[in-house]
C-alpha positions as CSV (number, residue, x, y, z in Angstrom):
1,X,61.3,17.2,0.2
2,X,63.5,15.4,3.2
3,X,61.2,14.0,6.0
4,X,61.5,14.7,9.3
5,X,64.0,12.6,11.7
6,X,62.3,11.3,14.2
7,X,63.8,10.2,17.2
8,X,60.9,8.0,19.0
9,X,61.0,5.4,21.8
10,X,59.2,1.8,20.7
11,X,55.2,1.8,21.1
12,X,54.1,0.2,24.2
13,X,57.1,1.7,26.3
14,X,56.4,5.0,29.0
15,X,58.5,7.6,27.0
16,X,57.1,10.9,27.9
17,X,58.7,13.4,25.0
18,X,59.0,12.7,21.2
19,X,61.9,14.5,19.5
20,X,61.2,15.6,15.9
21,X,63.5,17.5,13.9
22,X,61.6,19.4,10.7
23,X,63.2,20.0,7.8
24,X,63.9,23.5,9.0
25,X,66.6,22.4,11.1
26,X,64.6,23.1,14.5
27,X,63.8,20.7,17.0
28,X,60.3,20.5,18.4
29,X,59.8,18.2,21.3
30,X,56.0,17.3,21.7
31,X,54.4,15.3,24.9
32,X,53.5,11.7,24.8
33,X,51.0,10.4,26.7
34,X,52.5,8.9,29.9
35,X,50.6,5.3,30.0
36,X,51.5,2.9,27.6
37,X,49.4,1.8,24.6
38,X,48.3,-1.7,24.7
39,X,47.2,-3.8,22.1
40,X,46.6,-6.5,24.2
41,X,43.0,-6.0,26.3
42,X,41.3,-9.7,27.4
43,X,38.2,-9.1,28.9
44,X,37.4,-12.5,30.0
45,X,40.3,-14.8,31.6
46,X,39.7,-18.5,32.6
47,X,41.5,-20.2,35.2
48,X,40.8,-23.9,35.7
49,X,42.5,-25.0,39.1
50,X,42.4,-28.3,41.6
51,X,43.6,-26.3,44.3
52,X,47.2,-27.2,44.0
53,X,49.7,-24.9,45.3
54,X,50.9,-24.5,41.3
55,X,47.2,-23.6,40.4
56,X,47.0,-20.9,42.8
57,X,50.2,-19.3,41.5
58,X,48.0,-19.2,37.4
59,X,45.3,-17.6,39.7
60,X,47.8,-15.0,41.0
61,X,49.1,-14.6,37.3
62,X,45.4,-14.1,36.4
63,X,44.3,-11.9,39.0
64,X,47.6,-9.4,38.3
65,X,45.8,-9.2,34.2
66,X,42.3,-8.9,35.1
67,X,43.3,-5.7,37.8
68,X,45.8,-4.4,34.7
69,X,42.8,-4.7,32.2
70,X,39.7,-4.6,34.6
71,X,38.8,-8.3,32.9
72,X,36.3,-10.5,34.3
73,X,37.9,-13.6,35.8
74,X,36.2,-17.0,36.1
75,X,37.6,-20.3,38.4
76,X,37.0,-23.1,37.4
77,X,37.2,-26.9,38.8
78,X,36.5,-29.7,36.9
79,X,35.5,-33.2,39.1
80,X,36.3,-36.5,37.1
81,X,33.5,-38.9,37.6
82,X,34.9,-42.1,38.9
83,X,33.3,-44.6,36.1
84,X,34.0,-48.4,35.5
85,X,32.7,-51.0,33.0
86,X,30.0,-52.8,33.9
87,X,31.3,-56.3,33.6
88,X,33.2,-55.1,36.8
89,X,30.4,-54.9,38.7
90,X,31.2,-51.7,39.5
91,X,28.2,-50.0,42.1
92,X,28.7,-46.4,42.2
93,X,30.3,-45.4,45.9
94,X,28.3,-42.2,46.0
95,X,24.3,-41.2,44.3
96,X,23.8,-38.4,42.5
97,X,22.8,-36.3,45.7
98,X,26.1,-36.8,47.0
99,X,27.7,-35.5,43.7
100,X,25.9,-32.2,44.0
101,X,27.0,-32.2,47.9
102,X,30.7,-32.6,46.2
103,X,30.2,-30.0,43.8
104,X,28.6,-27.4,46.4
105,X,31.6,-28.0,48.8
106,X,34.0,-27.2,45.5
107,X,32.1,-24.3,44.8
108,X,32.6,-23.0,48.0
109,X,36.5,-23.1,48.1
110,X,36.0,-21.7,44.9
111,X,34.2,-18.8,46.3
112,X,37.0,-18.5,48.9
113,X,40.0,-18.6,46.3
114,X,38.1,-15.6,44.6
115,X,37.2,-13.9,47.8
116,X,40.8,-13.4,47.8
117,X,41.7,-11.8,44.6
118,X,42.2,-8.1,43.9
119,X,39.6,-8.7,41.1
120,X,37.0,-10.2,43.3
121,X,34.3,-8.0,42.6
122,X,34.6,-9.3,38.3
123,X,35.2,-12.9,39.7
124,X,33.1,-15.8,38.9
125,X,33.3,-19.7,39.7
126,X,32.2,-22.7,37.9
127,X,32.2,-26.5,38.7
128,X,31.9,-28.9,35.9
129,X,32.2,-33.0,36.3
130,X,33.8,-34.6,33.1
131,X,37.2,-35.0,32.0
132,X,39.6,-32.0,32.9
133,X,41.1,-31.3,29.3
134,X,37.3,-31.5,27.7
135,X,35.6,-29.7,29.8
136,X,38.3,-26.7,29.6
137,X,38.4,-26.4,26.5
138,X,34.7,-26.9,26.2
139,X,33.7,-24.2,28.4
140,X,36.7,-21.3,26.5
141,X,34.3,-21.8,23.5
142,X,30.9,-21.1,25.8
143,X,32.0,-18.5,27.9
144,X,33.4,-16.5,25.3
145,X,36.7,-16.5,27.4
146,X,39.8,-14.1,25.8
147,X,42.6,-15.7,27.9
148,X,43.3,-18.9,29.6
149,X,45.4,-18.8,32.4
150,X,46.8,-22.5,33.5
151,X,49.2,-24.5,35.1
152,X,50.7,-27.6,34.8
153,X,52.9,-30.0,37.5
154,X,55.9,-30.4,35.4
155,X,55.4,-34.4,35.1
156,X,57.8,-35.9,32.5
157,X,59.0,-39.7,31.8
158,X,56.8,-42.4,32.7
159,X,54.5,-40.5,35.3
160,X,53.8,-38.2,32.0
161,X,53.3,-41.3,29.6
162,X,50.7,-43.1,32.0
163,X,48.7,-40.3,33.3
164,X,49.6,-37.7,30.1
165,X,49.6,-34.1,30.2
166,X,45.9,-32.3,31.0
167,X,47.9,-28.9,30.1
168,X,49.1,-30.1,26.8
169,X,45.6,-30.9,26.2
170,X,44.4,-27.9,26.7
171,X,47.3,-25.8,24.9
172,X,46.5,-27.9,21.8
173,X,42.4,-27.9,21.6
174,X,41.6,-24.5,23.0
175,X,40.4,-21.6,21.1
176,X,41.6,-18.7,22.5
177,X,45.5,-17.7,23.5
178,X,47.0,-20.0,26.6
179,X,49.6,-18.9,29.1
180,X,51.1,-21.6,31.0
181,X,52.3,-21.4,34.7
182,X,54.9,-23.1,35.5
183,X,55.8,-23.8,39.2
184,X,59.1,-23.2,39.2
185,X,59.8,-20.5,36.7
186,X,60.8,-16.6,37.0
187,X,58.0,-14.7,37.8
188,X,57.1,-11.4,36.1
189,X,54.4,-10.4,39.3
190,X,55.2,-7.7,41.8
């Protein structure tokens, strides 16, 4: 017995008729749904930012797939303790209480940058003092996170070499799937 033809747009596209031919000879034409079928569903997205004008273009990025999927969304800014050998005689130029005042003021912008977003309401933020790279890829395994969104400055030759790359980092040690913003790339956002 000859199957049916089937003349079918790709999955995933908004086709709204399929066209089958039976082995009658007739053509039936039978109504597709009219959303698309997606395989792709994160639920939670990370963005780690330091409030650079690149960063807030991931948080865009991340903000247009967490109103697409209704995903939670969480900001995240890492502070790099400033830490010298002893033998310097290093003192440290602020206590611990002035660390918390430093991570209370992040929080707040923070707060702000997600006050903004479409997905507010699913938005949460986190401060964390450590080493950028580390403590991103530290807190995709804790939080459970489905999708990191980042950026990175586009350094390359010797600026690259001395300070290295805290998104290449990341791309390499985290856990989950990474998109990578790029400041000066074609953008896919309305």
């Amino acid at each position: 017995m000859k199957k049916p033809d089937t003349q079918a747009c790709p999955p995933d596209t908004a086709a709204t008729h399929l066209l089958v031919s039976p082995p009658t000879g007739q053509r039936a034409v039978h109504s597709l749904p009219l959303e698309p079928v997606s395989r792709v569903h994160p639920r939670h997205i990370l963005v780690p930012t330091d409030f650079s004008a690149a960063s807030k273009k991931a948080i865009e990025y991340a903000d247009a797939f967490a109103s697409t999927f209704q995903s939670r969304v969480t900001l995240l800014h890492v502070l790099e303790p400033m830490a010298l050998p002893p033998e310097y005689g290093y003192i440290p130029a602020y206590s611990p209480e002035d660390e918390a005042l430093h991570v209370e003021a992040v929080r707040k912008q923070l707060l702000e940058r997600a006050s903004s977003m479409d997905s507010a309401r699913q938005t949460e933020v986190l401060v964390r003092v450590g080493r950028p790279w580390h403590e991103v890829v530290s807190a995709v395994s804790e939080l459970g996170v489905d999708l990191l969104v980042l950026t990175t400055h586009g350094r390359t030759g010797l600026p690259h070499m001395l300070m290295g790359s805290v998104a290449e980092k990341i791309v390499r040690h985290a856990s989950c799937p990474v998109l990578v913003v790029r400041p000066e790339e074609r953008d896919f956002l309305k």
